[in-house]
FIKOLZA-1660 file (N, C-alpha, C; in steps of 0.1 Angstrom, whole numbers, plus 5000, padded with zeros to 4 digits):
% residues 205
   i   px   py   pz ch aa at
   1 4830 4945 5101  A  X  N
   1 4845 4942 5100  A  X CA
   1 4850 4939 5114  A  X  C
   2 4859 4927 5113  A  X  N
   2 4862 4924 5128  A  X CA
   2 4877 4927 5127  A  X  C
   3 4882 4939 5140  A  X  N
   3 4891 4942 5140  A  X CA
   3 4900 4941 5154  A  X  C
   4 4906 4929 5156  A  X  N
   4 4914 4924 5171  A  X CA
   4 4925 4928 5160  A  X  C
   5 4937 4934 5175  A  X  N
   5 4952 4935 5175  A  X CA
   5 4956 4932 5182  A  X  C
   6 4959 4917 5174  A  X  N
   6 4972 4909 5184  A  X CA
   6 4984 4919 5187  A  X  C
   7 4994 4911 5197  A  X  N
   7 5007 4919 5203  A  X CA
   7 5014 4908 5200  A  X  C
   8 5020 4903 5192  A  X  N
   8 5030 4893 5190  A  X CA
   8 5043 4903 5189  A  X  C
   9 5051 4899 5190  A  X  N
   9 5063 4911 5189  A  X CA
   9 5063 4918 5170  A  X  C
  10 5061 4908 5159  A  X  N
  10 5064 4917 5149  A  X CA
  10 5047 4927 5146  A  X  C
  11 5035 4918 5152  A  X  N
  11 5023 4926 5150  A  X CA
  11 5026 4939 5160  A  X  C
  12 5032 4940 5167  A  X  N
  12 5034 4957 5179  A  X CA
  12 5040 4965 5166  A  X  C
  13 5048 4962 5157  A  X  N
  13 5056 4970 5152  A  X CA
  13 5050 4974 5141  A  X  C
  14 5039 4964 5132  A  X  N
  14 5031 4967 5127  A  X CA
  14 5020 4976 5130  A  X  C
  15 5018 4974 5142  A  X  N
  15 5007 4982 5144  A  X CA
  15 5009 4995 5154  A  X  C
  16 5026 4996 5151  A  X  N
  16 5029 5012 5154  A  X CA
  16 5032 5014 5144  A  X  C
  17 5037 5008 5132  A  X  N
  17 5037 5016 5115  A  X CA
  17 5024 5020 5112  A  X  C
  18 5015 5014 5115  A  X  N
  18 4998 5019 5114  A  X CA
  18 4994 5035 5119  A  X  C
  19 4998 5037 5132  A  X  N
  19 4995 5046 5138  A  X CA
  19 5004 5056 5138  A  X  C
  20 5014 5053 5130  A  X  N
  20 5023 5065 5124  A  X CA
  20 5015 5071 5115  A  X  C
  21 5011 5060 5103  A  X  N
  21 5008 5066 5091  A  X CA
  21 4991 5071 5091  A  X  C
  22 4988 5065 5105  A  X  N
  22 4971 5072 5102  A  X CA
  22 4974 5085 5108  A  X  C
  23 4985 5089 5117  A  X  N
  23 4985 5102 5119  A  X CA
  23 4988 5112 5111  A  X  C
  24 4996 5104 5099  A  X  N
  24 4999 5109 5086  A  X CA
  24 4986 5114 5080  A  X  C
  25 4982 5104 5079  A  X  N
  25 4967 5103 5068  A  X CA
  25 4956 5116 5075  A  X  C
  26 4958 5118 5088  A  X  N
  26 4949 5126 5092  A  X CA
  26 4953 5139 5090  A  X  C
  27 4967 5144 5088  A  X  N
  27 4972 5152 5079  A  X CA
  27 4974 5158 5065  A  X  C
  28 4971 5150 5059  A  X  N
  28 4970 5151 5046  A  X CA
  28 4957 5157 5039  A  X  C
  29 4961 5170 5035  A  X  N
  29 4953 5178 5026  A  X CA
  29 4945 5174 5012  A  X  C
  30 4936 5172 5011  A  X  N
  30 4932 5166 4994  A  X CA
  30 4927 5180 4989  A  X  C
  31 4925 5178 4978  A  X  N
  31 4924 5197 4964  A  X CA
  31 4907 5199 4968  A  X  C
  32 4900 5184 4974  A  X  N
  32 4884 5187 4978  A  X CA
  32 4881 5185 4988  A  X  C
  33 4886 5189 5000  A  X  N
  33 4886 5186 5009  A  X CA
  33 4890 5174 5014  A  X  C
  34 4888 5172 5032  A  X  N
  34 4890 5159 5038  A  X CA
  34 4879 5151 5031  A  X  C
  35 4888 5139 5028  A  X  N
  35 4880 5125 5022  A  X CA
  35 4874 5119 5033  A  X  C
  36 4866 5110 5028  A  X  N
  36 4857 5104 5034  A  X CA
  36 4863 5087 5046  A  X  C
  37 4873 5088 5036  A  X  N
  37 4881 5074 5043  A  X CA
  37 4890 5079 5052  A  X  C
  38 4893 5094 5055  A  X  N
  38 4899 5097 5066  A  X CA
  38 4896 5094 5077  A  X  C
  39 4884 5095 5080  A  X  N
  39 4872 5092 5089  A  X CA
  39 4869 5068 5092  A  X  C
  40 4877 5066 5085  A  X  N
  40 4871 5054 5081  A  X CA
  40 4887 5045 5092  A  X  C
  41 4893 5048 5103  A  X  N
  41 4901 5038 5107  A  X CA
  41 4904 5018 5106  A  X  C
  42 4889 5016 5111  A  X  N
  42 4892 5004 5111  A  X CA
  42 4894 4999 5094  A  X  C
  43 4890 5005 5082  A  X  N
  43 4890 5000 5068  A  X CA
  43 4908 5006 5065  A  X  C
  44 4910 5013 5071  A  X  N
  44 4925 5015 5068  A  X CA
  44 4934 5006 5073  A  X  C
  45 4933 5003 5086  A  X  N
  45 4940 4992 5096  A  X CA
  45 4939 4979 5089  A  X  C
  46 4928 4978 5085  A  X  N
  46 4930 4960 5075  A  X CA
  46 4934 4962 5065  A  X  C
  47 4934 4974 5055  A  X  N
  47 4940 4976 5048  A  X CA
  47 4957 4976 5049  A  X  C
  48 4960 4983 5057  A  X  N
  48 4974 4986 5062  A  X CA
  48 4981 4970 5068  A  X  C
  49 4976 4967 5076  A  X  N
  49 4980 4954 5085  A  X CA
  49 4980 4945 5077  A  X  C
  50 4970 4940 5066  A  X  N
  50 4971 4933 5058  A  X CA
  50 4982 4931 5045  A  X  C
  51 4986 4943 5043  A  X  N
  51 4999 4947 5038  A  X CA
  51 5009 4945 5046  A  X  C
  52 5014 4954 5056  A  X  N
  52 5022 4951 5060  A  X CA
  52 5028 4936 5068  A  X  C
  53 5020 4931 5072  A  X  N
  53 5025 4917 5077  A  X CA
  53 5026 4906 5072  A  X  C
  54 5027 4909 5058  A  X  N
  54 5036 4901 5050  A  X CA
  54 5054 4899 5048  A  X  C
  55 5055 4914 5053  A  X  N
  55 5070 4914 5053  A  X CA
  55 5074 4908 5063  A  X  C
  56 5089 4905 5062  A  X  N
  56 5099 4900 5070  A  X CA
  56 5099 4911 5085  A  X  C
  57 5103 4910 5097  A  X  N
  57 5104 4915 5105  A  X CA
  57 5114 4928 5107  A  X  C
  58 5125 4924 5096  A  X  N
  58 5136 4938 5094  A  X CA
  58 5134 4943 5082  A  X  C
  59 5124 4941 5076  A  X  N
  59 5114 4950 5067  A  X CA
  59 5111 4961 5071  A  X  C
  60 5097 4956 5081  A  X  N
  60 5089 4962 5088  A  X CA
  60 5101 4974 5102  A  X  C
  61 5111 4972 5107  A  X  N
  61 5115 4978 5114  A  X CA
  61 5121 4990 5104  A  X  C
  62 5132 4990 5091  A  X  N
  62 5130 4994 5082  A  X CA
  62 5122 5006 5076  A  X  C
  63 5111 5001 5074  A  X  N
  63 5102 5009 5075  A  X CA
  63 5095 5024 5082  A  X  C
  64 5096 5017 5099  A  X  N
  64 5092 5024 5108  A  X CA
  64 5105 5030 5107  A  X  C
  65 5118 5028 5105  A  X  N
  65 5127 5039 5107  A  X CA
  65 5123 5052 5099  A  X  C
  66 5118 5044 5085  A  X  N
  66 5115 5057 5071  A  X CA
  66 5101 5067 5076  A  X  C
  67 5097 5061 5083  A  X  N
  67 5083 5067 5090  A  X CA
  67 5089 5077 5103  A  X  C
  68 5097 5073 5111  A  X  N
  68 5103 5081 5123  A  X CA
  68 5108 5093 5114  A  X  C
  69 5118 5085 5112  A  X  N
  69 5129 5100 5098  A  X CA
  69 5119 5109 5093  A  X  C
  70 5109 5103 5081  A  X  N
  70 5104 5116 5081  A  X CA
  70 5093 5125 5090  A  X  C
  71 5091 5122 5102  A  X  N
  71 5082 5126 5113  A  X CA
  71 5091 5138 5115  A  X  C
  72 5104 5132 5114  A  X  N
  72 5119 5141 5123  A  X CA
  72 5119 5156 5112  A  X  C
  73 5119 5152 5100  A  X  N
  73 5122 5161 5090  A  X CA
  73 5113 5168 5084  A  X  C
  74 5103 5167 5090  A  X  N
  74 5091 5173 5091  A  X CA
  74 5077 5170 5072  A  X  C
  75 5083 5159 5074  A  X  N
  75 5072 5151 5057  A  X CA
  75 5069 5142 5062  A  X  C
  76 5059 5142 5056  A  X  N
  76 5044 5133 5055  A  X CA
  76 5045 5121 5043  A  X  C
  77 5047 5109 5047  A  X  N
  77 5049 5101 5036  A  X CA
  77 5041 5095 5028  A  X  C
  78 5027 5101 5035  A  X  N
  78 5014 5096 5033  A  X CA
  78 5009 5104 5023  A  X  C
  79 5010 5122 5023  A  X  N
  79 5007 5129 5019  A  X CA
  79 5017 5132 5004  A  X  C
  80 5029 5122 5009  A  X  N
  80 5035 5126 4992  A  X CA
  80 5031 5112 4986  A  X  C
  81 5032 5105 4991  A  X  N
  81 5023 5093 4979  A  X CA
  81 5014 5097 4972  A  X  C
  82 5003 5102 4977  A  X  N
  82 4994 5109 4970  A  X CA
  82 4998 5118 4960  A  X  C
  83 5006 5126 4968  A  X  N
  83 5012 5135 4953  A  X CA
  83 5015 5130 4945  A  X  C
  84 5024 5117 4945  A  X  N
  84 5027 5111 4936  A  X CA
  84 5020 5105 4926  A  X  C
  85 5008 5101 4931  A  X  N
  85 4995 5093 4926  A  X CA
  85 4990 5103 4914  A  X  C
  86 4991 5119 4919  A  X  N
  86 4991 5129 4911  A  X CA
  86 4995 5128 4898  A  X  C
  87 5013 5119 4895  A  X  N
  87 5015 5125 4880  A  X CA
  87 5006 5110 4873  A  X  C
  88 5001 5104 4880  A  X  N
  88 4993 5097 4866  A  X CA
  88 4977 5100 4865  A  X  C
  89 4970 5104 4877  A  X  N
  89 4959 5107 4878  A  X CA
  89 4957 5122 4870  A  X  C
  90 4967 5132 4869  A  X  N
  90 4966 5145 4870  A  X CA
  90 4979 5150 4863  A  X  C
  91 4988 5151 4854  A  X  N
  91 4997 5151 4848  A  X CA
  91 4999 5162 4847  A  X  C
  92 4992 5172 4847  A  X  N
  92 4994 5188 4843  A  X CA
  92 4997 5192 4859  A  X  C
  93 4984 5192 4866  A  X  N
  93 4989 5193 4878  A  X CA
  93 5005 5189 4890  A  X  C
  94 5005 5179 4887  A  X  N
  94 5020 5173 4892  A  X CA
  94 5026 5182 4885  A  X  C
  95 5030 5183 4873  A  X  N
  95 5040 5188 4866  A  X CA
  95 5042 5208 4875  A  X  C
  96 5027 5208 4872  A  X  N
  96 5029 5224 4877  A  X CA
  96 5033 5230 4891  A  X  C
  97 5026 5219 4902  A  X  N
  97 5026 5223 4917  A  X CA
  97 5030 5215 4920  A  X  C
  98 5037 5198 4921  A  X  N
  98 5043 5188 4925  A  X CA
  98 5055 5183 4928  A  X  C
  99 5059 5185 4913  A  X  N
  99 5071 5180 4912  A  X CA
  99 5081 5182 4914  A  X  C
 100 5081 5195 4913  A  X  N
 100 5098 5200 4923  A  X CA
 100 5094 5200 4937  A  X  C
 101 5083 5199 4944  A  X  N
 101 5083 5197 4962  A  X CA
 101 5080 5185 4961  A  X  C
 102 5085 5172 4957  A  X  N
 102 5082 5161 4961  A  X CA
 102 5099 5157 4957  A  X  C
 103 5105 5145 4966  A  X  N
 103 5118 5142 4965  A  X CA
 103 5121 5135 4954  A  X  C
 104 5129 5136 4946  A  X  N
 104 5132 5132 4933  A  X CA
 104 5131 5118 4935  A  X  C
 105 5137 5107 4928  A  X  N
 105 5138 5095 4924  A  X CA
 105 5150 5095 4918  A  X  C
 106 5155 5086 4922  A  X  N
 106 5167 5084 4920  A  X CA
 106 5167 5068 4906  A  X  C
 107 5179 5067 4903  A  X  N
 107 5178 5057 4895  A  X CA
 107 5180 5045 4901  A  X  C
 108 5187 5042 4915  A  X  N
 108 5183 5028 4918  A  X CA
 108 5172 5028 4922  A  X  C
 109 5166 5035 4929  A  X  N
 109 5150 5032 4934  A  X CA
 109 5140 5033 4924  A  X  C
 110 5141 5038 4914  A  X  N
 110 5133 5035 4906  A  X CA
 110 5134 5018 4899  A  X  C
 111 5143 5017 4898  A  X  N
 111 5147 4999 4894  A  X CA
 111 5143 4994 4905  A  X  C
 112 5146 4993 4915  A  X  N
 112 5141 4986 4927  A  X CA
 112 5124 4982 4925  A  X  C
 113 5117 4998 4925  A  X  N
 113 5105 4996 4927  A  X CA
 113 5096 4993 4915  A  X  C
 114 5105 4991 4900  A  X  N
 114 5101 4984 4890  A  X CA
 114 5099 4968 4894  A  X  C
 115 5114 4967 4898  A  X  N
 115 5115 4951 4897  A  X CA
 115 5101 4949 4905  A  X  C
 116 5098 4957 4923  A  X  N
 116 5084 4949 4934  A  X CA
 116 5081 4953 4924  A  X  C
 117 5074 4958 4920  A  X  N
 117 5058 4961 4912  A  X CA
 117 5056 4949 4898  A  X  C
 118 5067 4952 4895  A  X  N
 118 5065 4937 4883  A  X CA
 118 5062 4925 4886  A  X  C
 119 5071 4918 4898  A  X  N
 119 5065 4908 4906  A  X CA
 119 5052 4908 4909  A  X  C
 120 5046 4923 4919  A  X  N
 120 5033 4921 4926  A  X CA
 120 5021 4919 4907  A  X  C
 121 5024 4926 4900  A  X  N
 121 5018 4926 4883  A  X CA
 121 5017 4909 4886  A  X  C
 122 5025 4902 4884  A  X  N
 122 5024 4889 4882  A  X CA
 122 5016 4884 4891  A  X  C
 123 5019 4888 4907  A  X  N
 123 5010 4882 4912  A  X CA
 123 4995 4885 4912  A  X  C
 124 4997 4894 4907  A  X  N
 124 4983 4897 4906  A  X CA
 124 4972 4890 4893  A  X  C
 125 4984 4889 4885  A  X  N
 125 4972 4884 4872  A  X CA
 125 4968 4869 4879  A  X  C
 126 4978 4864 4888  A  X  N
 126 4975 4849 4889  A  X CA
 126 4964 4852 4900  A  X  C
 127 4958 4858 4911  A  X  N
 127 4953 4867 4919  A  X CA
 127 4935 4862 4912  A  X  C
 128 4936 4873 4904  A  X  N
 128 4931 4879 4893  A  X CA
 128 4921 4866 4882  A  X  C
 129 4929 4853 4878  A  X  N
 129 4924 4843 4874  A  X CA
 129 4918 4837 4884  A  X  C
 130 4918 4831 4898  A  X  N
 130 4918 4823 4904  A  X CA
 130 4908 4834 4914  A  X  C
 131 4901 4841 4914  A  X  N
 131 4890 4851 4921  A  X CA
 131 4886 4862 4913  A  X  C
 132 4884 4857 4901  A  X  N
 132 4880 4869 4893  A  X CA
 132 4870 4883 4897  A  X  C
 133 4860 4873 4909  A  X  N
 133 4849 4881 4915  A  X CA
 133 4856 4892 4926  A  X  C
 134 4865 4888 4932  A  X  N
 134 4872 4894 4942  A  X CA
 134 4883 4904 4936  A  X  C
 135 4887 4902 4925  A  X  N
 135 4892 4912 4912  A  X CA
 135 4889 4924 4912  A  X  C
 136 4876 4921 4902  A  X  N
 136 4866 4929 4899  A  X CA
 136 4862 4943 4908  A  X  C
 137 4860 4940 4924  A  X  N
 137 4853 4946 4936  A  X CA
 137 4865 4957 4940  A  X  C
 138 4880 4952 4934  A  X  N
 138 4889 4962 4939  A  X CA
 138 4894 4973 4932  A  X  C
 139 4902 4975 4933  A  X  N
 139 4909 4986 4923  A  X CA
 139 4913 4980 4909  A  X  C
 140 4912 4988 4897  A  X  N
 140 4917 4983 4883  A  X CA
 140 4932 4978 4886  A  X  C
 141 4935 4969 4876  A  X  N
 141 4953 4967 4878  A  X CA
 141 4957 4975 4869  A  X  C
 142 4955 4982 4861  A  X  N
 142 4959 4992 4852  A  X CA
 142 4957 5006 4851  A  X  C
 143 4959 5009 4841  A  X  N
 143 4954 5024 4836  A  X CA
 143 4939 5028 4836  A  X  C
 144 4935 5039 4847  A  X  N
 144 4915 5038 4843  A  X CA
 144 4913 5049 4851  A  X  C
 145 4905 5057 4840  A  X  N
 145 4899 5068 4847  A  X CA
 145 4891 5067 4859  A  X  C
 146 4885 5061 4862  A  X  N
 146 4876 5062 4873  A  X CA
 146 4882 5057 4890  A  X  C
 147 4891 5052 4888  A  X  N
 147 4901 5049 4900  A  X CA
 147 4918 5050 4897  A  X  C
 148 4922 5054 4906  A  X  N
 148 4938 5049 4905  A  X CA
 148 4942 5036 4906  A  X  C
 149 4950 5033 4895  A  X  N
 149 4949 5017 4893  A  X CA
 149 4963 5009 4902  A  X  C
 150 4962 4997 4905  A  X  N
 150 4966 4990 4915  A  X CA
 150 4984 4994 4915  A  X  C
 151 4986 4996 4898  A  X  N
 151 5001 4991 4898  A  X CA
 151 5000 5011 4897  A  X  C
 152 4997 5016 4896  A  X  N
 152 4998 5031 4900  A  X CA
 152 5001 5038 4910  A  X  C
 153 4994 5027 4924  A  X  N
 153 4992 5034 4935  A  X CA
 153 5005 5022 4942  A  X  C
 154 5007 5010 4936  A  X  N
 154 5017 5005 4945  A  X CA
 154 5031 5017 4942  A  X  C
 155 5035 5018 4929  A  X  N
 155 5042 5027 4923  A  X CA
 155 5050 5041 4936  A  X  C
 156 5036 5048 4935  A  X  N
 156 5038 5058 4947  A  X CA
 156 5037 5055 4956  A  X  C
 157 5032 5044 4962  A  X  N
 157 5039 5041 4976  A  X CA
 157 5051 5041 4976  A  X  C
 158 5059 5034 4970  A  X  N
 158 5073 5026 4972  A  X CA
 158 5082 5043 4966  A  X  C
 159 5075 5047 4962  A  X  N
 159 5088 5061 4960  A  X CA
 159 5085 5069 4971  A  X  C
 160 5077 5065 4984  A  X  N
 160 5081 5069 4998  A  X CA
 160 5087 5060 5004  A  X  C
 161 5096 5049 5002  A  X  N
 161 5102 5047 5011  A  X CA
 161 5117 5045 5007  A  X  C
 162 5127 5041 5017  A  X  N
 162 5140 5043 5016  A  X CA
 162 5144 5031 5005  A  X  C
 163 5154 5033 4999  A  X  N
 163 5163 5022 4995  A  X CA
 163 5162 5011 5000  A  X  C
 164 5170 5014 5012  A  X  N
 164 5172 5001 5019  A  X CA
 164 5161 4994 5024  A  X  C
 165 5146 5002 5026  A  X  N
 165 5139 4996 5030  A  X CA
 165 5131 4988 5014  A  X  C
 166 5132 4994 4997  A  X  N
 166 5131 4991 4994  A  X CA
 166 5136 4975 4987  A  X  C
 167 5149 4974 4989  A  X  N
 167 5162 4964 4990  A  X CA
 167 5153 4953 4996  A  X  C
 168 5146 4953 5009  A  X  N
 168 5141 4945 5020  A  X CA
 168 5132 4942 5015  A  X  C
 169 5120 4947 5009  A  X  N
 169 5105 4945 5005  A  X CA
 169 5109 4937 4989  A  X  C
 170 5123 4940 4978  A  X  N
 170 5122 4931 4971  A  X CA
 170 5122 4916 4975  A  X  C
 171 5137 4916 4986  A  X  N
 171 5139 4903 4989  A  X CA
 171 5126 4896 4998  A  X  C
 172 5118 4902 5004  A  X  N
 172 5105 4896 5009  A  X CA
 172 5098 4890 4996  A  X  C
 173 5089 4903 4987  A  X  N
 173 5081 4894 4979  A  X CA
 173 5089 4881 4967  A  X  C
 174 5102 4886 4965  A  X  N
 174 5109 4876 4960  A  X CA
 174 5105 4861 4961  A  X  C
 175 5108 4864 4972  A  X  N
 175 5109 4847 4983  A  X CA
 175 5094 4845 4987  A  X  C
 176 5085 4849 4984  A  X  N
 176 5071 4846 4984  A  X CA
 176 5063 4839 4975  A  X  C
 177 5054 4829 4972  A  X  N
 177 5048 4823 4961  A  X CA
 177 5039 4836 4955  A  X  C
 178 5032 4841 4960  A  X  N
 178 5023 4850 4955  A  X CA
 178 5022 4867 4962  A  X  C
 179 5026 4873 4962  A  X  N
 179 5024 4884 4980  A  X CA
 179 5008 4890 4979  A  X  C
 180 5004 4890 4964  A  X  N
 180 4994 4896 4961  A  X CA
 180 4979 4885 4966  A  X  C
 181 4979 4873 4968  A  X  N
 181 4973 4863 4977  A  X CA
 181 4975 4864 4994  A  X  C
 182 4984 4866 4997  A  X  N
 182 4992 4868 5006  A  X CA
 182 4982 4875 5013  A  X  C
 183 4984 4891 5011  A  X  N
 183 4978 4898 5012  A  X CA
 183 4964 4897 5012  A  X  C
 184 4954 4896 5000  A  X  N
 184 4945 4890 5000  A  X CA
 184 4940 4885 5014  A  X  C
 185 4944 4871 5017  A  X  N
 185 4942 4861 5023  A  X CA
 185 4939 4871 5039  A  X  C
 186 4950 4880 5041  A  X  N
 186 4949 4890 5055  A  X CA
 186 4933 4892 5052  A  X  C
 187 4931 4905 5043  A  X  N
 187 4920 4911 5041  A  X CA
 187 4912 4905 5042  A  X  C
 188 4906 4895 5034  A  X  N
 188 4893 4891 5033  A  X CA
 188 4886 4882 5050  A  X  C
 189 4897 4880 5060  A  X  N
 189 4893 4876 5073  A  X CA
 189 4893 4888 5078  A  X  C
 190 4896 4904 5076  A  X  N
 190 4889 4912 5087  A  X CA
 190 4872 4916 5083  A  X  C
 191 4869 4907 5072  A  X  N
 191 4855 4909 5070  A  X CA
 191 4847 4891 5073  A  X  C
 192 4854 4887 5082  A  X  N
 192 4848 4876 5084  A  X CA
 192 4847 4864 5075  A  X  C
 193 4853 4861 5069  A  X  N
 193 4863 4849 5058  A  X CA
 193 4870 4841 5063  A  X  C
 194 4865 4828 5064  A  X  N
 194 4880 4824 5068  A  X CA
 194 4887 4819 5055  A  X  C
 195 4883 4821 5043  A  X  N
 195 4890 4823 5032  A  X CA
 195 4884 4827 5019  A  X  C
 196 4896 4828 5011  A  X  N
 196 4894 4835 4998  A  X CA
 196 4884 4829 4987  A  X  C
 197 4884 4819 4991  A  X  N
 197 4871 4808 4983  A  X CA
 197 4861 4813 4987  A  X  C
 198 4853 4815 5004  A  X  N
 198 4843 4819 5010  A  X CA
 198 4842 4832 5005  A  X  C
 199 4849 4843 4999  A  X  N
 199 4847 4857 5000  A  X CA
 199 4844 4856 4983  A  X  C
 200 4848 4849 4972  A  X  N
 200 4851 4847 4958  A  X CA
 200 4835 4844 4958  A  X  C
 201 4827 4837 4965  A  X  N
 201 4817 4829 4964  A  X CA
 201 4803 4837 4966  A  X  C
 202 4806 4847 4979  A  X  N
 202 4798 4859 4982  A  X CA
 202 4798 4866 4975  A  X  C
 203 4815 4871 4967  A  X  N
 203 4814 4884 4955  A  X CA
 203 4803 4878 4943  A  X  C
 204 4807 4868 4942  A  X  N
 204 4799 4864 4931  A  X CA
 204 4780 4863 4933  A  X  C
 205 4776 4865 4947  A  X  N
 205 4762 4865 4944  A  X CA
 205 4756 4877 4939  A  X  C
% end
């Protein structure tokens, strides 16, 4: 995996949202111990970077504010996603040890992060037809025992962050043809791609 960090002014801000949340991540207790991807930085960073630098610039600032705040207030935003990932992976559990220590949801943010995630659903089926091989290799888009599935884990992300930062990530992917290509397109060059056709072509051998 080839991992250079540019310094363009919105990549610095990205890649102090990175290093907020890997400090997060290295915090974060799992029920089986530390995981194995805690250990794994540079697979986080293309993961992370590749997401994030799709947003608009006062997205991303946005963001790092929701990342500062909760540094201040002493939560882990990293560590409650996961929780959250909890009430559909684990339903008994959330219900019993979760759900009253994790911050409610509110009814505009819950609409908010219906409306992103219905979009990213769309983009993904189109995603989804047009690299079926590259599909396949990632997380389910649905409901599935054996992984947390794509529209699951976008889900609990987005109920860690603010309103307003959620307000900013609709009107990004909005105004986007695809975010879930988008994205894509980041990823598949920190494994040496210079595109999604070259990486569709290798999944498939």
């Amino acid at each position: 995996m080839s991992i250079e960090r540019t310094q363009s002014p919105k990549d610095a801000v990205v890649n102090d949202i990175i290093e907020r949340e890997w400090e997060m991540f290295q915090k974060t207790q799992n029920i089986g111990g530390r995981a194995a991807c805690q250990d794994q930085f540079d697979t986080f960073y293309a993961n992370r970077y590749s997401q994030h630098s799709i947003w608009q610039p006062d997205t991303l600032e946005s963001y790092r504010n929701d990342l500062i705040a909760a540094g201040m207030a002493g939560r882990n935003l990293i560590a409650e996603k996961y929780g959250y990932m909890m009430e559909f992976t684990d339903p008994a559990y959330f219900d019993a040890n979760l759900r009253d220590r994790l911050p409610a949801l509110t009814v505009e943010k819950a609409q908010l992060i219906a409306q992103i995630v219905s979009l990213e659903m769309v983009g993904y089926q189109k995603y989804a037809a047009s690299y079926p091989a590259m599909a396949r290799a990632g997380r389910p888009a649905d409901e599935s025992l054996e992984d947390t599935s794509i529209r699951d884990y976008s889900i609990s992300e987005y109920k860690t962050y603010s309103e307003g930062t959620l307000e900013m990530v609709l009107r990004d992917v909005t105004k986007m043809d695809n975010p879930v290509l988008a994205i894509q397109r980041n990823l598949v060059g920190f494994y040496g791609f210079d595109s999604l056709e070259a990486a569709e072509a290798t999944q498939r051998r």
